[in-house]
PDB file with SEQRES, HELIX, SHEET and CRYST1 records, atoms N, CA, C and O in Angstrom:
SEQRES   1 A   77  UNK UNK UNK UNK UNK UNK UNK UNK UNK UNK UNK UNK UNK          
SEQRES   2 A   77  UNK UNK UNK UNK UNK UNK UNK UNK UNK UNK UNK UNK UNK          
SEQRES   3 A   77  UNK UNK UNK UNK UNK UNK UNK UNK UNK UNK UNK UNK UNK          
SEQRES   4 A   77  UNK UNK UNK UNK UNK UNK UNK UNK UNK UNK UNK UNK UNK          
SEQRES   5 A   77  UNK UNK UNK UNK UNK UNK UNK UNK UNK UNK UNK UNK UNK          
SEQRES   6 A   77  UNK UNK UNK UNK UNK UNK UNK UNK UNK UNK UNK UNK              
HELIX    1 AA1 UNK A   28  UNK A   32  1                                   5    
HELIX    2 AA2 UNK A   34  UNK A   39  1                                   6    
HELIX    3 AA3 UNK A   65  UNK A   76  1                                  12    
SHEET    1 AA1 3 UNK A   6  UNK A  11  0                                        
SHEET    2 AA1 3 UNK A  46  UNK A  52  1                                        
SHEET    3 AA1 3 UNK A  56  UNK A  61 -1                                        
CRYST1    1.000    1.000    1.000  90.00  90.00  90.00 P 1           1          
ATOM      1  N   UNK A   1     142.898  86.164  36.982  1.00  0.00           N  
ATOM      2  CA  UNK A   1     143.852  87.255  36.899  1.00  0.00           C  
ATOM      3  C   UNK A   1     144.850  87.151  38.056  1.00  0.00           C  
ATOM      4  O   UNK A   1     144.418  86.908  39.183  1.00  0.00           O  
ATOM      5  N   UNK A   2     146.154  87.319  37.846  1.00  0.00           N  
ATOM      6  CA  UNK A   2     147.073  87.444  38.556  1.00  0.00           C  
ATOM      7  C   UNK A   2     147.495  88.610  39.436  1.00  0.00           C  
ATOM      8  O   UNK A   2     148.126  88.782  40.480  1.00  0.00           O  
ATOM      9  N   UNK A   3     146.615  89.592  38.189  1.00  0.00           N  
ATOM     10  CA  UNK A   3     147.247  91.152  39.072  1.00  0.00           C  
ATOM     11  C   UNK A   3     146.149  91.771  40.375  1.00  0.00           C  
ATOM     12  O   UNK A   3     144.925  91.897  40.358  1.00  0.00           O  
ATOM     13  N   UNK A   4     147.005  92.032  41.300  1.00  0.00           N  
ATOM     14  CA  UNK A   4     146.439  92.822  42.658  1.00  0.00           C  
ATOM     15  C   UNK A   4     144.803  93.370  41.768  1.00  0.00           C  
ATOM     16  O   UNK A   4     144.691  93.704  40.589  1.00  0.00           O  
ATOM     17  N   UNK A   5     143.815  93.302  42.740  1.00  0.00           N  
ATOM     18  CA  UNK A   5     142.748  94.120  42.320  1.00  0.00           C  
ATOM     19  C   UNK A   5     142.729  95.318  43.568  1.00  0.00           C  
ATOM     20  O   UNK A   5     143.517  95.038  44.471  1.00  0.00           O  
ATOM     21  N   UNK A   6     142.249  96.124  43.696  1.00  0.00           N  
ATOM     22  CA  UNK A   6     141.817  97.211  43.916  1.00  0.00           C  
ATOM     23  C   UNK A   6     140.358  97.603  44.457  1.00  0.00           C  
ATOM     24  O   UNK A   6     139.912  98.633  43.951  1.00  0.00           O  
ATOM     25  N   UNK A   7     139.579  96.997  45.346  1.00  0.00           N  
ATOM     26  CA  UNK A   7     138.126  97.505  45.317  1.00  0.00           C  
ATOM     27  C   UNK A   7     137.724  98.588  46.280  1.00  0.00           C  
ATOM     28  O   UNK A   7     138.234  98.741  47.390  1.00  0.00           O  
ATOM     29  N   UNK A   8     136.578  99.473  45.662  1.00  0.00           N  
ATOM     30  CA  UNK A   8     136.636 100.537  46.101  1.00  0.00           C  
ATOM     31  C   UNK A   8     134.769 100.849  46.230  1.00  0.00           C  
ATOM     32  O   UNK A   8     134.038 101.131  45.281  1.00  0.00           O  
ATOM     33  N   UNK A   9     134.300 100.674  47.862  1.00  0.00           N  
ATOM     34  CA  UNK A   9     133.490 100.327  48.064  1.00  0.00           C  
ATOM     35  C   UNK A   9     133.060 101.466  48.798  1.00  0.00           C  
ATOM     36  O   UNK A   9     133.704 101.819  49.786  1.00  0.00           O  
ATOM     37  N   UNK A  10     131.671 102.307  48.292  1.00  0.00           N  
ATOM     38  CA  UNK A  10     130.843 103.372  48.315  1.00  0.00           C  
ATOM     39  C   UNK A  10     129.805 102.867  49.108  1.00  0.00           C  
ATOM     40  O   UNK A  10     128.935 102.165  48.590  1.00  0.00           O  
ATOM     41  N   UNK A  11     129.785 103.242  50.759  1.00  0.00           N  
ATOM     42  CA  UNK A  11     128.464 103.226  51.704  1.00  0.00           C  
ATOM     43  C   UNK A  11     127.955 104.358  52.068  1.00  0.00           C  
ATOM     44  O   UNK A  11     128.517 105.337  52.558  1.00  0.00           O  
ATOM     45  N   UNK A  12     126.523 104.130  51.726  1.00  0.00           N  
ATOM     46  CA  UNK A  12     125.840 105.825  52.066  1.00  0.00           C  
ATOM     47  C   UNK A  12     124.996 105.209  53.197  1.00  0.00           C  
ATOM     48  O   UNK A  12     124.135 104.331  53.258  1.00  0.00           O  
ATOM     49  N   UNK A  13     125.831 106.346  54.396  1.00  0.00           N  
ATOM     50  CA  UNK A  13     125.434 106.130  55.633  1.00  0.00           C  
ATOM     51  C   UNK A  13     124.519 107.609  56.010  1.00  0.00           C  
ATOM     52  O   UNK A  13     124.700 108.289  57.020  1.00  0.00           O  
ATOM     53  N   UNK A  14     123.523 107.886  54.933  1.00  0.00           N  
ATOM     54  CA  UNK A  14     122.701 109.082  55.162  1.00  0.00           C  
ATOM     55  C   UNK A  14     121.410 108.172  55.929  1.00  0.00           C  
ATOM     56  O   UNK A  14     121.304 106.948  56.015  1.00  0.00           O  
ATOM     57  N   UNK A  15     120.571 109.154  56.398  1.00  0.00           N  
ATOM     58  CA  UNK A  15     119.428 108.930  57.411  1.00  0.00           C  
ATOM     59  C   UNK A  15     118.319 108.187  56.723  1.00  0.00           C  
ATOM     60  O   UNK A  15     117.372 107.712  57.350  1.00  0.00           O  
ATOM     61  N   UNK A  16     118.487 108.074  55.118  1.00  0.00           N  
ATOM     62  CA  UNK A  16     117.164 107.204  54.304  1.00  0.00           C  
ATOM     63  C   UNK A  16     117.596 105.945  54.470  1.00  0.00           C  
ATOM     64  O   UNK A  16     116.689 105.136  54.275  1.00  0.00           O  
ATOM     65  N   UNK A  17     118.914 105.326  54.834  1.00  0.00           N  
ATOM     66  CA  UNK A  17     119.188 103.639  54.578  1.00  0.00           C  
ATOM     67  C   UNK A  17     118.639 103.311  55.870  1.00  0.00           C  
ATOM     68  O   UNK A  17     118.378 102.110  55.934  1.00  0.00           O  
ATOM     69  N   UNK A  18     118.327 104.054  57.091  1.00  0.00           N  
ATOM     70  CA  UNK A  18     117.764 103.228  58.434  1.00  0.00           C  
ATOM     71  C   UNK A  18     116.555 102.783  57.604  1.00  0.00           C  
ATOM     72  O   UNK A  18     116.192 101.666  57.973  1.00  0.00           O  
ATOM     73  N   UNK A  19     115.746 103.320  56.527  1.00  0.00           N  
ATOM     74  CA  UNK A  19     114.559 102.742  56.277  1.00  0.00           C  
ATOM     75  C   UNK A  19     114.720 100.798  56.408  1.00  0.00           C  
ATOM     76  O   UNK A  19     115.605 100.063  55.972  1.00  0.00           O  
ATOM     77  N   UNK A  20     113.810 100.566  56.969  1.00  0.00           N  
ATOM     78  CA  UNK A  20     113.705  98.960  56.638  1.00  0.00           C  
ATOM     79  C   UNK A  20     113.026  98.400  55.676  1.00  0.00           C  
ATOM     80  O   UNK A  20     111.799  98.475  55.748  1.00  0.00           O  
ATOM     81  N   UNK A  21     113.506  97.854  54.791  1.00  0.00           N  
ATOM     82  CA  UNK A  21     112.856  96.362  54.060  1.00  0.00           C  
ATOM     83  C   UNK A  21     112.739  95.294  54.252  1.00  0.00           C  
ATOM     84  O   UNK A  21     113.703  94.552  54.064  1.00  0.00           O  
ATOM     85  N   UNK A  22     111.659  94.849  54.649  1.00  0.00           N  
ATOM     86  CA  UNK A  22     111.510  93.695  55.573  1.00  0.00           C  
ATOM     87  C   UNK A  22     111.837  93.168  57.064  1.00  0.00           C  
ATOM     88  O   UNK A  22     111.127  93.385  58.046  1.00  0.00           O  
ATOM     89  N   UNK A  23     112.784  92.593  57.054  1.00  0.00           N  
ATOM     90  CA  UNK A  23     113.188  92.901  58.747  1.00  0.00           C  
ATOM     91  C   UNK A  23     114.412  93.341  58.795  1.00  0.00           C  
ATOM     92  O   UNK A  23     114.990  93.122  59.860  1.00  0.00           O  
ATOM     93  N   UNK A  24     115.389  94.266  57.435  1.00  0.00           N  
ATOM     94  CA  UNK A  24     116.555  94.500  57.767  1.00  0.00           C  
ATOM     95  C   UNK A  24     116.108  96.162  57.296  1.00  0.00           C  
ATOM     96  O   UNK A  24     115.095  96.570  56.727  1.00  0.00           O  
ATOM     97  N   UNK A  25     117.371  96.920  57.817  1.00  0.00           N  
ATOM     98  CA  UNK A  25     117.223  98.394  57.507  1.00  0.00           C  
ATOM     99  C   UNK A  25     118.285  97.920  55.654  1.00  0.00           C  
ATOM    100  O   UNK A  25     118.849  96.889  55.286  1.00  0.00           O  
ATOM    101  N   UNK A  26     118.126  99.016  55.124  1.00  0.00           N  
ATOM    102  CA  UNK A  26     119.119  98.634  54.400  1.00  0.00           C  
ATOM    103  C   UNK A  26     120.258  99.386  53.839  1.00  0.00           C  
ATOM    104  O   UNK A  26     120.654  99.593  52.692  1.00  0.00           O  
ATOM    105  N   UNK A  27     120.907  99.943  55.760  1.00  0.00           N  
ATOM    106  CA  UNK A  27     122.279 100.002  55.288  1.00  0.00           C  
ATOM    107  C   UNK A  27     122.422  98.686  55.585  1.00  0.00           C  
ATOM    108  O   UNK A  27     123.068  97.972  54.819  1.00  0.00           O  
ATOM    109  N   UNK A  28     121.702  98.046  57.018  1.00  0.00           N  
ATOM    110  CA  UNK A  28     122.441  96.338  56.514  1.00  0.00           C  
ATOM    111  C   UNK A  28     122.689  95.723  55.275  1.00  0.00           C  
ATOM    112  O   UNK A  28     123.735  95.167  54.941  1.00  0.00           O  
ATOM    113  N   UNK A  29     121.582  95.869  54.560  1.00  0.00           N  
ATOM    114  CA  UNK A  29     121.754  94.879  53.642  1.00  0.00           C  
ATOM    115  C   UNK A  29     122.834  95.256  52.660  1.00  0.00           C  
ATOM    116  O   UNK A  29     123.336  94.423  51.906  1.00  0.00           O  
ATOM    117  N   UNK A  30     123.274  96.866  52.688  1.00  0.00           N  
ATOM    118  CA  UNK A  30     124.427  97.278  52.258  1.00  0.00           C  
ATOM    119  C   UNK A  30     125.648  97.152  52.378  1.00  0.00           C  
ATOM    120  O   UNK A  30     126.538  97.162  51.529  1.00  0.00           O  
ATOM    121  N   UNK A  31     125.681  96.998  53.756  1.00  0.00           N  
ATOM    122  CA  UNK A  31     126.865  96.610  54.431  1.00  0.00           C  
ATOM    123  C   UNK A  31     127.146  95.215  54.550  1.00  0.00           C  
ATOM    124  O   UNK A  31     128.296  94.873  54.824  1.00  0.00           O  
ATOM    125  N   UNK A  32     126.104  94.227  54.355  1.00  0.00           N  
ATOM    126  CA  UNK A  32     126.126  92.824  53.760  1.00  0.00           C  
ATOM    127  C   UNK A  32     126.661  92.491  52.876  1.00  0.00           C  
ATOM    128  O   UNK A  32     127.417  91.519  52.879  1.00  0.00           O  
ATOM    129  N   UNK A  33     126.431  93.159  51.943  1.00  0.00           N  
ATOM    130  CA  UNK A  33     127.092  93.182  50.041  1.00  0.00           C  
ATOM    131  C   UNK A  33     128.264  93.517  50.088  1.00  0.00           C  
ATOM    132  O   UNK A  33     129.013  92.993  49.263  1.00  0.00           O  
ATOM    133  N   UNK A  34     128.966  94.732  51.291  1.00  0.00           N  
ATOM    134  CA  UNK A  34     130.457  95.185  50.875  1.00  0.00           C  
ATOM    135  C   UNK A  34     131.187  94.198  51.542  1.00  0.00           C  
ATOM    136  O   UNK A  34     132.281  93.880  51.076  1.00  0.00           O  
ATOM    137  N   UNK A  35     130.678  93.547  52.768  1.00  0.00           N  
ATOM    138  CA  UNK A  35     131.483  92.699  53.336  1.00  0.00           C  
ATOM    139  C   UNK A  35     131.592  91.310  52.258  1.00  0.00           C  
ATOM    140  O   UNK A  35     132.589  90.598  52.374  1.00  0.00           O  
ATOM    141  N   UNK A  36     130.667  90.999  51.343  1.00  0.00           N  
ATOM    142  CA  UNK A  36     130.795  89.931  50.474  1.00  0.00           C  
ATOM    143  C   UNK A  36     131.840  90.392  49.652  1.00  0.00           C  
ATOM    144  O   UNK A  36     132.936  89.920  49.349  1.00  0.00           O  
ATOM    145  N   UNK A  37     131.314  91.299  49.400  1.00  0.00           N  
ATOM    146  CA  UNK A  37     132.756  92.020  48.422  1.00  0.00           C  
ATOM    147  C   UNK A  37     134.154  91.693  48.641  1.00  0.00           C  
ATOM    148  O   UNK A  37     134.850  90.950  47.949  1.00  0.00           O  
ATOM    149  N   UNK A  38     134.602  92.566  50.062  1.00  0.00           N  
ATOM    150  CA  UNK A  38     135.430  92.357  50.460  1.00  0.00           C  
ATOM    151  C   UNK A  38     136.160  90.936  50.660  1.00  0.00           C  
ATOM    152  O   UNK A  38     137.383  90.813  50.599  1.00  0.00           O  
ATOM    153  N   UNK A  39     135.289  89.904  50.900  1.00  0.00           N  
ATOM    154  CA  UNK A  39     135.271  88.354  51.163  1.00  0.00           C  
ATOM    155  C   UNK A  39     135.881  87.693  50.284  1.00  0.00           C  
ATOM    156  O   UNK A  39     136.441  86.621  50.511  1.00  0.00           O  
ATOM    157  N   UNK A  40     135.826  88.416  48.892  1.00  0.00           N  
ATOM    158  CA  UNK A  40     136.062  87.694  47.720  1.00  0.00           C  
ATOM    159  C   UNK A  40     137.567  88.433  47.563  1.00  0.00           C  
ATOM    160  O   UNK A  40     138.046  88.151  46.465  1.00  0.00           O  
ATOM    161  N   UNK A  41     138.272  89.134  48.211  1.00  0.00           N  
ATOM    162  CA  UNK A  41     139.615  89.423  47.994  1.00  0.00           C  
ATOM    163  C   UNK A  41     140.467  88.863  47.915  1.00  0.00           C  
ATOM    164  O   UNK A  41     140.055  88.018  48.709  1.00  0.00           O  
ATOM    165  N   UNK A  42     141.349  88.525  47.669  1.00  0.00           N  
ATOM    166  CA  UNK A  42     142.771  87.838  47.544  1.00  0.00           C  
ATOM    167  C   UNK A  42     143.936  88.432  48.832  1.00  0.00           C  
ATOM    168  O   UNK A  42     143.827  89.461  49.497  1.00  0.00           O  
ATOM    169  N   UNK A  43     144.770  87.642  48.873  1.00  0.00           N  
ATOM    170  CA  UNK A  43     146.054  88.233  49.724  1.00  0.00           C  
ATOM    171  C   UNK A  43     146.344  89.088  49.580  1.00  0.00           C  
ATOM    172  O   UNK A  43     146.268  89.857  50.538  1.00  0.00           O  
ATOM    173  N   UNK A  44     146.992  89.684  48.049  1.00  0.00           N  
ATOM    174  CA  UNK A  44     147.923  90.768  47.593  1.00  0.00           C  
ATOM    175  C   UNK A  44     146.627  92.132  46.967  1.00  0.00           C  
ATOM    176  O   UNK A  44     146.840  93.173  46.344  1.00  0.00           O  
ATOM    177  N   UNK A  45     145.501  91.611  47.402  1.00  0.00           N  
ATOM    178  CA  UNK A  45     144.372  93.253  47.030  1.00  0.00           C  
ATOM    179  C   UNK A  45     144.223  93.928  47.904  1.00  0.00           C  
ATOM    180  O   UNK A  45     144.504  93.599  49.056  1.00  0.00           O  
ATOM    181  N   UNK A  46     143.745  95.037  47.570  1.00  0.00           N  
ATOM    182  CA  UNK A  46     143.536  96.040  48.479  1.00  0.00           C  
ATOM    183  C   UNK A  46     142.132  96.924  48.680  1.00  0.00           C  
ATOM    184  O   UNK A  46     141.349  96.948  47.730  1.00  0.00           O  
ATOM    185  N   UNK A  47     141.975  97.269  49.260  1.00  0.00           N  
ATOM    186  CA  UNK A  47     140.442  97.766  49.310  1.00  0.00           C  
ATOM    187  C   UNK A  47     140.210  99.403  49.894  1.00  0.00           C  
ATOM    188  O   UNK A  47     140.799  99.978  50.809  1.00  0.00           O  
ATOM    189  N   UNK A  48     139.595  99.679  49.381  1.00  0.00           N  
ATOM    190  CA  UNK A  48     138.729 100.947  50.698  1.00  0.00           C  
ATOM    191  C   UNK A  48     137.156 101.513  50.768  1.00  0.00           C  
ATOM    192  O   UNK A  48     136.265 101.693  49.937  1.00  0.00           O  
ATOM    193  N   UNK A  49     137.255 101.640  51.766  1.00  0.00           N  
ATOM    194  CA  UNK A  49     135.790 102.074  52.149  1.00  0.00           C  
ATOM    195  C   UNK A  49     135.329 103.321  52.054  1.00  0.00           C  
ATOM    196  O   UNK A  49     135.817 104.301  52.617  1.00  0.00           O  
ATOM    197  N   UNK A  50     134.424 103.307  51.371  1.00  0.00           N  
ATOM    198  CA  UNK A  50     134.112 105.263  51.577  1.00  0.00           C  
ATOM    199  C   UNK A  50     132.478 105.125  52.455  1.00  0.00           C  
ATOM    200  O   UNK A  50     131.473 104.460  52.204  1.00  0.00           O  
ATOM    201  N   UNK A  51     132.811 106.074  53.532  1.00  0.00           N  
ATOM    202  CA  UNK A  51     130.939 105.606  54.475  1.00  0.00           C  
ATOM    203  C   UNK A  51     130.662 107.056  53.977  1.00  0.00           C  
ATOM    204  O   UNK A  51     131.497 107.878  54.352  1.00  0.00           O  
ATOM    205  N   UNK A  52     129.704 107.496  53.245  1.00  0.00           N  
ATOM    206  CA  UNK A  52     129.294 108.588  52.825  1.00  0.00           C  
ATOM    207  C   UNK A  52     128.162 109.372  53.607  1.00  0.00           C  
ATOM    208  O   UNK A  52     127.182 109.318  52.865  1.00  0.00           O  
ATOM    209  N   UNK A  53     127.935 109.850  54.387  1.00  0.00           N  
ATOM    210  CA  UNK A  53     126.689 110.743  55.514  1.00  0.00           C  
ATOM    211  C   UNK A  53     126.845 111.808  55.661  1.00  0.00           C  
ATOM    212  O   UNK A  53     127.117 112.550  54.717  1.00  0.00           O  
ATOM    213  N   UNK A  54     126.679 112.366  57.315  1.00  0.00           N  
ATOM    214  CA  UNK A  54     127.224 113.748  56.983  1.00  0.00           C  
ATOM    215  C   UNK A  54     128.805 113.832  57.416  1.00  0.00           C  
ATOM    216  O   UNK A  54     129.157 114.914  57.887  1.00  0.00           O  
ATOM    217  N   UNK A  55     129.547 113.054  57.331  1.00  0.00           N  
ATOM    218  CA  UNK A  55     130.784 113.466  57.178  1.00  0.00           C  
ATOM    219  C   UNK A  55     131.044 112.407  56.462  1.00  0.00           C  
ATOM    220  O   UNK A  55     130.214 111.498  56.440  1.00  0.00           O  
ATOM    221  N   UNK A  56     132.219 112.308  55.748  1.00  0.00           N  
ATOM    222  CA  UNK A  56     133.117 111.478  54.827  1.00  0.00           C  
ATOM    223  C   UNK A  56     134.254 110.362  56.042  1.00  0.00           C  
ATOM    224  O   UNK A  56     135.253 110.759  56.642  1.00  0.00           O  
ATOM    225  N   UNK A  57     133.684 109.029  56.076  1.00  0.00           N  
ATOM    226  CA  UNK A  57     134.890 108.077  56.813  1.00  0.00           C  
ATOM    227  C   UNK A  57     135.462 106.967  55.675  1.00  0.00           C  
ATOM    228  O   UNK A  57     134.919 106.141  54.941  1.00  0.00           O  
ATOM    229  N   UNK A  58     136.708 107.351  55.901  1.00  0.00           N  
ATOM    230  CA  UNK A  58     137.389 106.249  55.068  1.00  0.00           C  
ATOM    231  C   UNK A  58     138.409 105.288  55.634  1.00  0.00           C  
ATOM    232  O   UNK A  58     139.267 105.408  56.509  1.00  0.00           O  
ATOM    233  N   UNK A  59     137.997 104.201  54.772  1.00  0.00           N  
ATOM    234  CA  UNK A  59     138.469 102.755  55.534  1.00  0.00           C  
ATOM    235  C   UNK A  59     139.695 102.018  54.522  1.00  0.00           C  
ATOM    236  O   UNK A  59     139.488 101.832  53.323  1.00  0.00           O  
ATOM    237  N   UNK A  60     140.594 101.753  54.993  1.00  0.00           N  
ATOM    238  CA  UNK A  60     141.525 101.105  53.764  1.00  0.00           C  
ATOM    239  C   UNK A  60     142.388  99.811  54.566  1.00  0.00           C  
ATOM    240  O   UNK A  60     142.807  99.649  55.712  1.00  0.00           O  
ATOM    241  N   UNK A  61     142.404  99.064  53.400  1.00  0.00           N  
ATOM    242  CA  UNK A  61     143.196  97.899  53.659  1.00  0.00           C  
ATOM    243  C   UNK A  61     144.237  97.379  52.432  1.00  0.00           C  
ATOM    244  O   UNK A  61     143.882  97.115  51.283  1.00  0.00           O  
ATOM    245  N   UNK A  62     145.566  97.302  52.948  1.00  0.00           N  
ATOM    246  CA  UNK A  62     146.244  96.351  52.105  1.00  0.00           C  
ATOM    247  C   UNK A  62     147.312  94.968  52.072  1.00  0.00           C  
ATOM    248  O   UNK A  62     148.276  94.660  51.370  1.00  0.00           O  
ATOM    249  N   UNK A  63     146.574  94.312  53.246  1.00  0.00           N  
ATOM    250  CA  UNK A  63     147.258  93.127  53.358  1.00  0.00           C  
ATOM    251  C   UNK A  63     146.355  92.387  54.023  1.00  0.00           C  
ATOM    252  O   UNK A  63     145.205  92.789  54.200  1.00  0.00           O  
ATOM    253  N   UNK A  64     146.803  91.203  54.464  1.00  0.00           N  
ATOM    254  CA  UNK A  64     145.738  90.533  55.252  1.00  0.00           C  
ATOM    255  C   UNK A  64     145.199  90.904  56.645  1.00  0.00           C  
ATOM    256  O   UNK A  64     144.114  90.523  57.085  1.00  0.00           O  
ATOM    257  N   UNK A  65     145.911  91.538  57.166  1.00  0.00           N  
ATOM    258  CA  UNK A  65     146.009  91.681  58.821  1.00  0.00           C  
ATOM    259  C   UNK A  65     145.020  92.805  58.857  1.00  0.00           C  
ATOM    260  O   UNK A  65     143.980  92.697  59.507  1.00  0.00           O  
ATOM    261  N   UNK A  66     145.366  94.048  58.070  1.00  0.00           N  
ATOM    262  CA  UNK A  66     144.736  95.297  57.932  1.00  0.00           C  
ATOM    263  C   UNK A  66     143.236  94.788  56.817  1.00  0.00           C  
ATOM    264  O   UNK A  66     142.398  95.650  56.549  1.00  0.00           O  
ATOM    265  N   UNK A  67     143.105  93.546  56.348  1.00  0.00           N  
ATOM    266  CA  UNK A  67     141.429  93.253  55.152  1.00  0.00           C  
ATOM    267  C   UNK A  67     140.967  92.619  56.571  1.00  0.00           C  
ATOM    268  O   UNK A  67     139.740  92.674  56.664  1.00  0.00           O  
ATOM    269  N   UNK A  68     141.422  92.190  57.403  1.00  0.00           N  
ATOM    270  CA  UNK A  68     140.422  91.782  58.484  1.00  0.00           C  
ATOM    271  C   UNK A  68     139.855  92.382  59.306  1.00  0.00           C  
ATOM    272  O   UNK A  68     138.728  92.205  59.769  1.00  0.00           O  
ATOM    273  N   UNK A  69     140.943  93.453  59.628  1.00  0.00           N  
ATOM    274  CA  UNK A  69     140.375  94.525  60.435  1.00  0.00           C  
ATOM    275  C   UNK A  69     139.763  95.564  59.963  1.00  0.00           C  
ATOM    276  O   UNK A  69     139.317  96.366  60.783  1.00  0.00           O  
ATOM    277  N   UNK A  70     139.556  95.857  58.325  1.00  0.00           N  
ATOM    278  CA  UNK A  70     138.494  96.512  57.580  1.00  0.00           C  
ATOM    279  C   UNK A  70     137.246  95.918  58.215  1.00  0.00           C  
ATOM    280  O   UNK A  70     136.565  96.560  59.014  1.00  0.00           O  
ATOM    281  N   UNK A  71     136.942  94.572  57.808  1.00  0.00           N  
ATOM    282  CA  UNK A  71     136.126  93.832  57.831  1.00  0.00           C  
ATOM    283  C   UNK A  71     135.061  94.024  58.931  1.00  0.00           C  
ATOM    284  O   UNK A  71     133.832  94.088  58.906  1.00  0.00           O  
ATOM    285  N   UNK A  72     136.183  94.104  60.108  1.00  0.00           N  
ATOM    286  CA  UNK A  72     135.569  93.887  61.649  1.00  0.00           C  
ATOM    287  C   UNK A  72     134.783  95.393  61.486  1.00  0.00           C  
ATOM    288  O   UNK A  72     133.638  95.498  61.926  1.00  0.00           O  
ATOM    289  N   UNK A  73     135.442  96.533  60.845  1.00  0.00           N  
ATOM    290  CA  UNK A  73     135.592  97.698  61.578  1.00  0.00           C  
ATOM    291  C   UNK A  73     134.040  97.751  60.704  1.00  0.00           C  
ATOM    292  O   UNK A  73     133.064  97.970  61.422  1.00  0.00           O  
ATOM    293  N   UNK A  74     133.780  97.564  59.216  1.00  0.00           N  
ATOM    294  CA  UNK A  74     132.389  97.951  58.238  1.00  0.00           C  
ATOM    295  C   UNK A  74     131.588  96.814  59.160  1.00  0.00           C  
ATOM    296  O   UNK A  74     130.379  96.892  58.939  1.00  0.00           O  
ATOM    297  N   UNK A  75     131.969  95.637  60.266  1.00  0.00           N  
ATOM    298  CA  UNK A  75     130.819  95.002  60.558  1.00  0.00           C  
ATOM    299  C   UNK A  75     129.985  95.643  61.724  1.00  0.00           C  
ATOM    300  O   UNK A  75     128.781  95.734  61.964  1.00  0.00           O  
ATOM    301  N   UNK A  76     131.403  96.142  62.487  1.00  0.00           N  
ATOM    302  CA  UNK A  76     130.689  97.271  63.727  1.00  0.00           C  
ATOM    303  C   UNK A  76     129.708  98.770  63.419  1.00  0.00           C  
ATOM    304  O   UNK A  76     128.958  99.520  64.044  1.00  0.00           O  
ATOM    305  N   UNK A  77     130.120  98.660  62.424  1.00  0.00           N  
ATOM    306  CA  UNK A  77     129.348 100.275  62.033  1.00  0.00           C  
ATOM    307  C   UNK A  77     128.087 100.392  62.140  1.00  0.00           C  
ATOM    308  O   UNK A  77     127.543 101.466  61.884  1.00  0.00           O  
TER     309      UNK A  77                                                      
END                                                                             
């Protein structure tokens, strides 16, 4: 496909994802999957983040400069 995609990526950063499975909690392993997500973007897509807990943070990107610094920002979390 040629046309811009759009992804729109739902993290629930409530107090049950510290649970661990195995040796990761799994908001990691959540936050593993959105960053793959994100990975698979193109130049001209755009993205955003929703971190869902007790407050609502939202993350958006639409170019390259601003999908990297999504990136950095869902890896620090």
């Amino acid at each position: 496909s040629t046309e811009p995609r759009h992804l729109i990526v739902i993290l629930d950063g409530s107090t049950s994802m510290l649970a661990v499975d195995g040796d990761t909690s799994r908001f990691d392993l959540a936050r593993k999957q959105a960053l793959n997500q994100l990975g698979g973007l193109h130049a001209d897509d755009a993205a955003t983040v929703l971190l869902l807990g007790n407050t609502l943070s939202t993350y958006s990107a639409s170019d390259v400069g601003s999908m990297q610094a999504l990136k950095d920002r869902i890896s620090s979390i």
